[in-house]
Structure formats: structure tokens, C-alpha cells
C-alpha positions as CSV (number, residue, x, y, z in Angstrom):
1,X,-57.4,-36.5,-48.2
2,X,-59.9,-34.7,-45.1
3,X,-62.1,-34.0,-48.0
4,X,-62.6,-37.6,-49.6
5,X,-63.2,-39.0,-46.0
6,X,-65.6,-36.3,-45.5
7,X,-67.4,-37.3,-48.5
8,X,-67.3,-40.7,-48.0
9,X,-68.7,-40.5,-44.6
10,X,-71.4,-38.2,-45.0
11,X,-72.4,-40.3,-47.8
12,X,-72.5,-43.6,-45.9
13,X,-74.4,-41.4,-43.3
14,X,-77.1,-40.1,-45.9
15,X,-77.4,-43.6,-47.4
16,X,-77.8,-45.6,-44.3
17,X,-80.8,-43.1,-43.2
18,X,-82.2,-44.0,-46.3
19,X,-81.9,-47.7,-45.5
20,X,-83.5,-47.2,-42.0
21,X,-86.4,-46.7,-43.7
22,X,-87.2,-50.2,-45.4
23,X,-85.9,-51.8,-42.1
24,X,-88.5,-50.6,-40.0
25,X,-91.1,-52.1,-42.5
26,X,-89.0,-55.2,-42.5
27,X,-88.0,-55.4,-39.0
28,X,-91.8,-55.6,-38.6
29,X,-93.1,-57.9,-40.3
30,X,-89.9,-60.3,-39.5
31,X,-90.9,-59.4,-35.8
32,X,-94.2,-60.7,-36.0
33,X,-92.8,-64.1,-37.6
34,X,-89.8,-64.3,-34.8
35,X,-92.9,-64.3,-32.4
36,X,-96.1,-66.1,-34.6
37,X,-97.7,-69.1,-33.6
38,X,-97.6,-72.0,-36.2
39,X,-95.6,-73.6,-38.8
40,X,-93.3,-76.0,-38.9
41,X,-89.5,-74.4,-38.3
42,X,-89.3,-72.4,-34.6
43,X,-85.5,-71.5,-35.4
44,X,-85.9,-67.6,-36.1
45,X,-83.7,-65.0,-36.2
46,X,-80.0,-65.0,-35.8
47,X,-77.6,-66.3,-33.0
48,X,-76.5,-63.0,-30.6
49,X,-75.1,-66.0,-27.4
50,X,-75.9,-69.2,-26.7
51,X,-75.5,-70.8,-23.1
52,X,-75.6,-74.5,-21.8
53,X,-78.6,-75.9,-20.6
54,X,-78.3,-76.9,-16.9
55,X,-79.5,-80.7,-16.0
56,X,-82.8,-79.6,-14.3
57,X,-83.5,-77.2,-17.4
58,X,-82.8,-80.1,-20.2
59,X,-84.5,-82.6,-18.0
60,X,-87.6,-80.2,-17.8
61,X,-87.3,-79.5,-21.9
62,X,-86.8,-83.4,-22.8
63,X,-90.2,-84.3,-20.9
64,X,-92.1,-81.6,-22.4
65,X,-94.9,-83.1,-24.5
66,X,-97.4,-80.0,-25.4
67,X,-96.9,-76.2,-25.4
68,X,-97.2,-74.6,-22.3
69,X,-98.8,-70.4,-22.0
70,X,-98.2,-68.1,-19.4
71,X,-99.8,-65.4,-18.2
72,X,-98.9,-63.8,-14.9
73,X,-100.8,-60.5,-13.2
74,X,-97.3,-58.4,-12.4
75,X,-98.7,-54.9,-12.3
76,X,-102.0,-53.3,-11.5
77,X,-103.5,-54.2,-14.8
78,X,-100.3,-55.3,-16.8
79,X,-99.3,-59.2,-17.4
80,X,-95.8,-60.7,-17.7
81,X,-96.5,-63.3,-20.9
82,X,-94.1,-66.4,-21.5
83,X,-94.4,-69.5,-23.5
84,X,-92.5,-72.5,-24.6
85,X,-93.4,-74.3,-28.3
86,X,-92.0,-77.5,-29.0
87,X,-92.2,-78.7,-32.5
88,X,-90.3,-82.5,-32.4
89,X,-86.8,-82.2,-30.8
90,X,-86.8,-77.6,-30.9
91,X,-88.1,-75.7,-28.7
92,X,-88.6,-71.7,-28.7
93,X,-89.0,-70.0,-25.6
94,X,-90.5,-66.3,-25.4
95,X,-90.9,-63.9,-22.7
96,X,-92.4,-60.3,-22.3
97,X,-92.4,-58.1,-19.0
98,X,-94.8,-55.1,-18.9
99,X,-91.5,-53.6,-17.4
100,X,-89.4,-53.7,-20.1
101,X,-91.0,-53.1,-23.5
102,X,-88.5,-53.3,-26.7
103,X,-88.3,-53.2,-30.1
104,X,-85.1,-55.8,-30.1
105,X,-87.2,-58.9,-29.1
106,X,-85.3,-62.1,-28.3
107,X,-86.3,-65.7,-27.9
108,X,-84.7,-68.5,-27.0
109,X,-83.9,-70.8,-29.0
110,X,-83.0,-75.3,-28.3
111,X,-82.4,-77.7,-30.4
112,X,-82.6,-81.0,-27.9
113,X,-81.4,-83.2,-30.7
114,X,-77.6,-81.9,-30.6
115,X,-75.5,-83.6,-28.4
116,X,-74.4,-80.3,-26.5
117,X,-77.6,-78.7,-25.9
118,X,-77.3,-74.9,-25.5
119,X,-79.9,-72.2,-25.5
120,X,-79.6,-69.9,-28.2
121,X,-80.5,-66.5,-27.8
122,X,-81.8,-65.0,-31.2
123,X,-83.0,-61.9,-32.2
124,X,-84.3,-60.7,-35.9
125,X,-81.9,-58.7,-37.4
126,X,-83.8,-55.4,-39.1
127,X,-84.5,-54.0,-36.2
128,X,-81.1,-53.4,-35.8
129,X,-80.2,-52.1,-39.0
130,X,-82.5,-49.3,-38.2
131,X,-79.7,-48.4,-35.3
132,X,-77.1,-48.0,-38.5
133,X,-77.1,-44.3,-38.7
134,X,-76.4,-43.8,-35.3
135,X,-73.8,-46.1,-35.4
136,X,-72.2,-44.7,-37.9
137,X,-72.6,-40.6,-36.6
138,X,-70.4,-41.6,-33.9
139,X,-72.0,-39.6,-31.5
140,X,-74.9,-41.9,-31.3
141,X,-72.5,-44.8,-30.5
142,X,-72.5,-43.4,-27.4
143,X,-75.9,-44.0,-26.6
144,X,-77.0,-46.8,-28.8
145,X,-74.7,-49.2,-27.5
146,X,-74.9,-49.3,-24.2
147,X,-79.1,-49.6,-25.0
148,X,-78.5,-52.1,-26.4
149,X,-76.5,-53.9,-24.0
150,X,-79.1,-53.1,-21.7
151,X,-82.0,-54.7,-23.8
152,X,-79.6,-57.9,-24.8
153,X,-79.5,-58.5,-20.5
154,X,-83.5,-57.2,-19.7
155,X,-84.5,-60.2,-22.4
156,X,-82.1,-63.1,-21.7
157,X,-82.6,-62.7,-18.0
158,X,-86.3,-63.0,-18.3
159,X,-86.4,-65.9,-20.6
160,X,-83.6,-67.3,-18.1
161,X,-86.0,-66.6,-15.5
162,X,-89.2,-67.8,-16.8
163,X,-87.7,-70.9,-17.8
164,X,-85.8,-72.0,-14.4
165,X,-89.2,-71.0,-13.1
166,X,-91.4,-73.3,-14.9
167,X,-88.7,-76.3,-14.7
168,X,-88.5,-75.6,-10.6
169,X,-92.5,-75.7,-10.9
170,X,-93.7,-78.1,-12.4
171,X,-96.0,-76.6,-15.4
172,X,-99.6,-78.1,-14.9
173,X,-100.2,-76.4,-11.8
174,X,-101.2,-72.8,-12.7
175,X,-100.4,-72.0,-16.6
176,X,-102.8,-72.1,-19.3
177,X,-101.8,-74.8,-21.7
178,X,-102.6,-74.6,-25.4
């Protein structure tokens, strides 16, 4: 019975090593098209939480008419980037801190034409795969969890952050509009 588990495991482990490797090329590419500017569809990636909009927030989103850019001096010669797309009634909301650089992006996600508007938090879902071996040695559980944890909280806090900034202030004062 040790010996079949054994086996089993060590050829689960073996196999998802092997599937690391086409997940980094396809965690890529579907990076770049979570983040992309144009087309027509802004929902990307898959739900990790979703929250509810507060008043000032949907208020702020609902009287949004054209994309709005920021970039921000945060370091000596590094910039904290954020931007909010609308495309008709959704709107995808990105943020990058020179602080905190990740290969797990997220972006949020709101679709203003549901009656219970909530911010979606979404990720793309390869990069994560790539994680699957260490998952699965156990040992690396350890480790890759709590990263990951840690990443999940460094993103949503900024997007929560850059957007209850922009909504406080109102966004034609200092941001580069495209």
C-alpha cells in the first residue's frame, strides 16, 4: 500500500513539473491580455473575492465617462502606475507599485450594470499552475502559500487604494487621461 502511494505521488510530482513548463509560456501571454489595452470584453481572468462597492466609489465609477491614467513619482526614479477602462457599464481597474513587483497580477474587476455592484478581484490563472509542484511536494506548501497570501493582500490593497484615491480626488486634476 506505502509503495502504490509512493508511486502515485512521485508520479503526480514528475508530471506536474512537466506541466509548469507550458504554464509559464501560457501564464505569459494570458498576462499580457489580463493587462492589454483594447478590445471590447475587460472581464479577464478568474474571480479570487469580490467586495461591495461603497456609495462614494459607485458614485465615482457611474460618472466616469473616459479612461483615466496614472502615473505617480513614488521612488527616486520608480512610478506607481494605475488606470481605470470603462468599456459601456464594466470597468477594469489596474494598479502596479514599484514596491511590490509580482508575477500573480490582479485587477479589479465591475460590472455597474448588476444590481449589487461588487468589485471583483481577478487574477489569470497559469501563473498559478506554475506553483503546482510545490504544492504538491508538501514542503513547498509551506512557503508558497503564505506568498501567496501576501501577494493576494499587496494587489487588492493597492487597487483598493488607488481607487478610494481617485474617487476622494476628483480625476481631472493631476492624471493623464487617455
Amino acid at each position: 500500500m506505502w509503495e502504490t502511494m509512493e508511486f502515485i505521488w512521485s508520479r503526480l510530482l514528475i508530471f506536474s513539473f512537466w506541466l509548469a513548463i507550458p504554464c509559464v509560456i501560457l501564464g505569459f501571454i494570458e498576462m499580457m491580455l489580463l493587462v492589454r489595452k483594447g478590445g471590447t470584453k475587460l472581464k479577464r481572468g478568474f474571480k479570487i473575492y469580490g467586495r461591495s462597492l461603497s456609495t462614494n466609489e459607485r458614485n465615482f465609477l457611474e460618472s466616469l465617462n473616459k479612461d483615466i491614467e496614472t502615473k505617480e513619482k513614488s521612488l527616486l526614479w520608480k512610478y506607481e502606475w494605475g488606470s481605470i477602462r470603462r468599456i459601456n457599464n464594466e470597468i477594469l481597474v489596474q494598479f502596479r507599485s514599484p514596491k511590490w513587483r509580482t508575477s500573480w497580477p490582479y485587477v479589479g474587476y465591475i460590472n455597474l450594470a448588476q444590481p449589487l455592484t461588487e468589485m471583483q478581484y481577478r487574477t489569470v490563472i497559469f501563473p498559478h499552475l506554475v506553483l503546482l509542484p510545490f504544492i504538491i511536494s508538501g514542503v513547498g506548501a509551506l512557503f508558497v502559500a503564505p506568498l501567496m497570501y501576501l501577494n493576494f493582500r499587496n494587489e487588492t490593497r493597492g487597487i483598493d487604494k488607488h481607487l478610494e484615491k481617485l474617487s476622494k480626488n476628483h480625476p481631472e486634476k493631476n492624471q493623464t487621461i487617455s
